[in-house]
N, C-alpha and C positions, 0 to 999 in steps of 0.2 A: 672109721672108713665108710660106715653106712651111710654117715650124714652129707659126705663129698656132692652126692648128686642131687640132692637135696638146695644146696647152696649152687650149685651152678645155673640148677632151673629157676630159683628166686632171682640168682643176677641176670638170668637171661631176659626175664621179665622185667625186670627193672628197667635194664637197658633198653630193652625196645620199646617200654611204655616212655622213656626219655625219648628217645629219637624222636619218636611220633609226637611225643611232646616239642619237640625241637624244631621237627621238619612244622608242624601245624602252625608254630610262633612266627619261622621262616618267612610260608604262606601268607600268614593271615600279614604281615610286615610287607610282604612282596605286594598282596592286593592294594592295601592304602597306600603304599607309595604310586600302584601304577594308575590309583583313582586319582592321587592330587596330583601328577605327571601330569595326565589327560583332563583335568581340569584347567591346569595354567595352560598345555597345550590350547583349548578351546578359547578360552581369553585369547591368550595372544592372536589366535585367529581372528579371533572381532574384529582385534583389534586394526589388523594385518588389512581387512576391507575396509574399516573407518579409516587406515591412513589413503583410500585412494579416493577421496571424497573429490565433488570436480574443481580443481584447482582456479579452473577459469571464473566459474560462478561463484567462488569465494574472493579472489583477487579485484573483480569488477563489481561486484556486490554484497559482499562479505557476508554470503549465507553459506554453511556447512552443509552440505548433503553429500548423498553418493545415488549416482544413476542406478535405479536397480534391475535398468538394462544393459549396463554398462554401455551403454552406445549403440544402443541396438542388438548387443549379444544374447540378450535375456536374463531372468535370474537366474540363470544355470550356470552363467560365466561367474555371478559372486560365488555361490556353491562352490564353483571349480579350484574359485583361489581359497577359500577356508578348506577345503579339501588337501591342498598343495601344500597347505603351510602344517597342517597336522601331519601330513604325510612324512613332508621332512623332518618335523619334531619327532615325531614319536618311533616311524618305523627302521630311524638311524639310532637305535640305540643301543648298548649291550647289553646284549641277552636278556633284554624284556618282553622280547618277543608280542611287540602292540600292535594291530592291526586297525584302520580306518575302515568301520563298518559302511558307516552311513556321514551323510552332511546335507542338511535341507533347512532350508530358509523358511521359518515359520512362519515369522507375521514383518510387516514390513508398515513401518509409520512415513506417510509423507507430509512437506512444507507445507501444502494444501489443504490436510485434515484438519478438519474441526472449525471451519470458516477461519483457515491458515493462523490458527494458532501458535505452531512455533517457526513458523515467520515473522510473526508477529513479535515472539519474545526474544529472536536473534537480534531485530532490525532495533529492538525496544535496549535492548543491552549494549547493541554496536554505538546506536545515538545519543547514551547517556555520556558517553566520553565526552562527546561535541556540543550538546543543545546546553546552553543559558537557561536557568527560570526565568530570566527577564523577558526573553522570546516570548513564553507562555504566557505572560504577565501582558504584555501588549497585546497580543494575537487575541485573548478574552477580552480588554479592553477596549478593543477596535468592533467587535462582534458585538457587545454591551451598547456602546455609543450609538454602528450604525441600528441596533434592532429599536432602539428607543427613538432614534430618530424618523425609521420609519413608521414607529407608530403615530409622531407625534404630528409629521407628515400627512398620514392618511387621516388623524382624527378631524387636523386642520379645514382639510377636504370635503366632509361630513359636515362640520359645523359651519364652510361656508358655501355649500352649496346654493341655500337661500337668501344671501346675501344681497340687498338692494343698496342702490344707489342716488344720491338725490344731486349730487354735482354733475354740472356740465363740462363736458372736455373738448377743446380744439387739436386733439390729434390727429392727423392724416398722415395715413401712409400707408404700407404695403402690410398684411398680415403676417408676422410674425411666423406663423406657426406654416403659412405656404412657402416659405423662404426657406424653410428648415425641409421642409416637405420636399422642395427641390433641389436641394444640397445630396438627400437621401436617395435618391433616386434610384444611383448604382449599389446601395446595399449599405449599412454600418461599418461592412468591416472595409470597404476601400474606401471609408469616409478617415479612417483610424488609423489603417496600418501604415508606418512610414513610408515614404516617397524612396520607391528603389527596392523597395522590398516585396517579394509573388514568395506566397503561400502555395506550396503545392497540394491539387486534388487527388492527386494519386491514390489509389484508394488499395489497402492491403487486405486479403480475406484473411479474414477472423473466426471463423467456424470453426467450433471444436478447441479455444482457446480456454482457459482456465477461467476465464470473466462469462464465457458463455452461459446464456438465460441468467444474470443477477442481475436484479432491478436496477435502471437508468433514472438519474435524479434529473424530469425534465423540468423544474421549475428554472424557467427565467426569463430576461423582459424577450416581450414580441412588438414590432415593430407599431405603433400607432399613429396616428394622424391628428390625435388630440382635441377630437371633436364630438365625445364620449367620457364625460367624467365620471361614471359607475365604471368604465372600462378601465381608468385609468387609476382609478382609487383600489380598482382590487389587485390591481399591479403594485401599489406600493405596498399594499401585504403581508407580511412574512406568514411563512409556510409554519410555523409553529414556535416553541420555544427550544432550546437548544440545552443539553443537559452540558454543564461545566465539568463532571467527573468525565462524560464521553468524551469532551475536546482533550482533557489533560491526557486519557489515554490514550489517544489518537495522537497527538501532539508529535512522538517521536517515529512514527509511521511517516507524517508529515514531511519536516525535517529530512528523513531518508529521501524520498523524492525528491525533493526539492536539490539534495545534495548529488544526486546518483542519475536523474534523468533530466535532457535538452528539456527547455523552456522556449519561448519563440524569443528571448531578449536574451538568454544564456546558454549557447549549445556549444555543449562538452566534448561530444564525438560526433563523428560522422555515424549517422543510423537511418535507418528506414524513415522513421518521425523524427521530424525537427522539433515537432510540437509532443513532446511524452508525456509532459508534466500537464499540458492542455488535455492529451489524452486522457488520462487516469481521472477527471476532471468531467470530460462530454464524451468520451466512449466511443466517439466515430471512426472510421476506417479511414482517414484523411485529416491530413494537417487545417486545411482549409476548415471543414466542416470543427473540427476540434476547436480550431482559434475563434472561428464565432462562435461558437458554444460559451467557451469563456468572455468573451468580451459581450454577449448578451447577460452573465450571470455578475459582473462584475457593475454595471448600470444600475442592476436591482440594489446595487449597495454604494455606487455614489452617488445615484439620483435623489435618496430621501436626503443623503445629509447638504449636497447644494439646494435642495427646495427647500432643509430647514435653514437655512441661510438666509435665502432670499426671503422666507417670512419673519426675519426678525431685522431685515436690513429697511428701514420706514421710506429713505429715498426711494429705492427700486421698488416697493411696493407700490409709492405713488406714480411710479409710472406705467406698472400694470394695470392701477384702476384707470387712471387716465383710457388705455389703449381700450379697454375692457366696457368703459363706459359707449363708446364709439361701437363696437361690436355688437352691444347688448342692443344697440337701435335694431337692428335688423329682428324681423318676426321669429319666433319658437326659438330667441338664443336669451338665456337670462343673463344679468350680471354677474352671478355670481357663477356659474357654471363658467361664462365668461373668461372671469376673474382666473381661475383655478387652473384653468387649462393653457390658459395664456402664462401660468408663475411655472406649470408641470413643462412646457416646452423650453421655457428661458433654459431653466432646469437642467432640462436634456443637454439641451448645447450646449451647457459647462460642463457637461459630462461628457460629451464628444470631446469635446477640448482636453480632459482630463486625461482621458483614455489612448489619447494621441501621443499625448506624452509618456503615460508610462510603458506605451508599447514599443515607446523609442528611448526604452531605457533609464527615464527620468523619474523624477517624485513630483508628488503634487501634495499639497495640504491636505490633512486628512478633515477638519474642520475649517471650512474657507472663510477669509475674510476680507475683508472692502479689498484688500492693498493688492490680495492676487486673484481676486475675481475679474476673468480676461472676455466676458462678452457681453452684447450692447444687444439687448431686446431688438434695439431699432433698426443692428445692421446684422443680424442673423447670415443674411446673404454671402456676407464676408466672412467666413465661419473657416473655409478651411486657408485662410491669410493669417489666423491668427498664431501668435506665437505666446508662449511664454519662459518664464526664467525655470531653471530646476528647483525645487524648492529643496531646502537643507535645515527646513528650523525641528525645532525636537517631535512633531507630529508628524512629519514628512510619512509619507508610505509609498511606496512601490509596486510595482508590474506581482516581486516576487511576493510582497505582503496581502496582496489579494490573493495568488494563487494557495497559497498557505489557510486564507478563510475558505476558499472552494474547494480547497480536497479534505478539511474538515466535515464541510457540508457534503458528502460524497455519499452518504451514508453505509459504510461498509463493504464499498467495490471497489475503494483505493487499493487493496493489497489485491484482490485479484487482475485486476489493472496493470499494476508492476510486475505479476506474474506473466503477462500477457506481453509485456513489451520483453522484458527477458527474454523469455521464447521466444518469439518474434526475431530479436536480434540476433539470437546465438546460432537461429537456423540460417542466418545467411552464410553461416560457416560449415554447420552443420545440422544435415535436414532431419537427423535423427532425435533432436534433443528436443525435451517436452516437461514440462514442470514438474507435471502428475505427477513422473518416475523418478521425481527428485527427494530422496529419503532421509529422514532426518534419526532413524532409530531404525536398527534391523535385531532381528532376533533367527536366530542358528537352533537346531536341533541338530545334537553332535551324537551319535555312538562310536565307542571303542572300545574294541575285542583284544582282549588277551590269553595267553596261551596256560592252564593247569600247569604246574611243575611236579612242584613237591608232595604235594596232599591233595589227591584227585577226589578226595573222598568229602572235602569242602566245597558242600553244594550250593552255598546259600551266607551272605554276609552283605553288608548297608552298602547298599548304593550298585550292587551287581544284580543281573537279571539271573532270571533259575532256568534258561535253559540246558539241559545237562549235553553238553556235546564236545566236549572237551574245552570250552572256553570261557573267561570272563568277559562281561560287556557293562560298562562303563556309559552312562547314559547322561544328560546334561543337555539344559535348556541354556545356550548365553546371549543378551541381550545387550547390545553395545549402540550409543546416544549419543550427539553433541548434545 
């Protein structure tokens, strides 16, 4: 009988070192469920703001982001909705008693960062659906052809500058290069653009656009009078050599343009610029000022390859020296400077001609020969009578085959360019929207508080803070990307 109380005090201990054993299991079960609760909770909230990315700017461009003004709201309004969505997760639930501390948008990546890096690699994954390597394969081919042409061009030049002549010529007639001189009058581009067609000068401000202060590629021809053969040799020049790994990566930037923005011979929608694909190109605030822009840059690349024509076609040669010997009689003009400027003019005006045509939709030979070379040294005059057929043989190139070599040539302001007409166009709808705040990766700082139950005496376990105040807090960094 002495021992009865003995044994009730051992089970009494037993027992409640089990409870506490029990309730602590309880606990310590209760906290890691309500840590990976409020983990997926926190996912699904990313994710909950990644589904409201701008639908317009994916459908018309098919780039993923999310405004991280939402429209002007600010980033408080993202906040609000990953707040909203943990709110409903967690603080409906039974008896877990979770509370939504905090929700703050930590770091926020946009389209634009890093010289638009992942614009870059959205527009680079959308175009691989669509782009050919044959595309590629021409586009270097054509770049290859004219860059050798124009040197072989300018060497031409060089070596015949001192060129004399011992043959007499009976040519008479008007000079070549005044007849062209007065064709020009009104400017290249209304020597070119089709008949019926007004470029508008309307000019849009651009200040403050995403392309703002990046360097403008201003290499292209300027108008000459061809009475200057150093002038005109360092025109036929190329600006340097051109890396093949930078075209193949630029290639599907390209392509995007070319697919997604008006061109002056292809316009997709009604927008501010008619000319976008010119724009992205010459950077001007006006259609007008954009389409000569390109169709000055566009010269510098068919003018070598019709001079290397004409210096390997022997008839039309003879008829340059012929006109050339006649000119070289007058004092301070040699034969051969003569010579040279009188083949660089012919030149030009098959290049007018050319440039007529593909701005009216047509192709021309990309290397000309006898059968569609369409102008006569002799009647320059008659320069804007002349016509020709669309060419279709396997060379044929395009209005859109140049624009394709000029936004390669672009040197890295193509994608802020397109960012610039984006915004451009979407504020005519809405004045609030702007690239910058176009986000392509958001990152949340989440906390969640929960309430002690069982074991108020568990201060401290992975992944909770040690404030002692009767609750746990549940912390988490989630970071959600297209």
């Amino acid at each position: 009988m002495r021992n009865q109380g003995h044994v009730t005090v051992f089970l009494s201990i037993i027992l409640i070192s089990m409870l506490l054993l029990g309730l602590s299991v309880l606990e310590m079960a209760r906290i890691r469920m309500g840590s990976a609760k409020a983990a997926m909770a926190a996912e699904g909230a990313a994710c909950d703001v990644k589904a409201a990315y701008d639908k317009e700017l994916f459908e018309e461009y098919h780039l993923l982001a999310v405004d991280s003004t939402f429209g002007g709201h600010g980033e408080g309004k993202l906040e609000q909705m990953a707040q909203d969505y943990l709110e409903y997760t967690l603080e409906n639930g039974q008896g877990d008693n979770m509370s939504v501390e905090d929700v703050a948008l930590a770091e926020c990546k946009g389209l634009l960062e890093n010289d638009c890096e992942n614009m870059k690699l959205q527009i680079t994954d959308h175009m691989k659906v669509y782009m050919e390597e044959k595309g590629i394969e021409d586009i270097l081919e054509m770049i290859t052809s004219g860059d050798k042409a124009m040197e072989d061009a300018s060497g031409a030049v060089e070596n015949g500058k001192n060129e004399s002549n011992q043959d007499e010529s009976s040519w008479s007639g008007t000079d070549p290069r005044k007849a062209l001189k007065s064709i020009l009058t009104g400017g290249l581009l209304n020597v070119v653009t089709p008949s019926g067609r007004v470029v508008s000068d309307q000019a849009y401000d651009l200040d403050g656009f995403p392309s703002d202060g990046q360097a403008e590629d201003t290499r292209q021809w300027e108008d000459i009078e061809f009475d200057d053969l150093d002038k005109f040799q360092r025109q036929l020049m190329s600006d340097g050599e051109r890396s093949q790994t930078g075209i193949v990566d630029d290639i599907y930037g390209v392509g995007y343009a070319l697919a997604n923005f008006n061109t002056f011979t292809d316009r997709k929608q009604d927008r501010p610029f008619e000319c976008e694909v010119e724009y992205i190109i010459a950077g001007k605030d006006n259609d007008h000022d954009n389409l000569q822009g390109v169709v000055n840059r566009i010269v510098l690349h068919r003018l070598p390859l019709n001079l290397a024509y004409l210096l390997s076609d022997s008839a039309k040669m003879a008829e340059v020296s012929s006109i050339a010997a006649v000119l070289a009689l007058v004092p301070g003009v040699t034969y051969g400077a003569a010579k040279y400027l009188l083949l660089g003019c012919w030149a030009y005006a098959e290049t007018i001609v050319d440039i007529r045509l593909l701005l009216d939709g047509k192709s021309v030979q990309f290397m000309k020969t006898d059968e569609y070379w369409v102008t006569d040294i002799n009647n320059l005059d008659k320069l804007m009578n002349l016509d020709s057929v669309d060419y279709e043989g396997v060379d044929a190139v395009s209005y859109r085959d140049y624009l394709a070599i000029l936004l390669i040539e672009n040197k890295g302001g193509m994608y802020y360019r397109m960012a610039d007409l984006i915004q451009l166009n979407f504020r005519q709808t809405d004045e609030s929207f702007e690239m910058k705040n176009m986000m392509y990766s958001l990152t949340f700082d989440v906390e969640v508080s929960q309430d002690r139950k069982f074991a108020s005496f568990i201060e401290d376990h992975e992944g909770v803070s040690k404030i002692d105040d009767g609750l746990y807090r549940y912390s988490f960094r989630q970071c959600v990307s297209y």
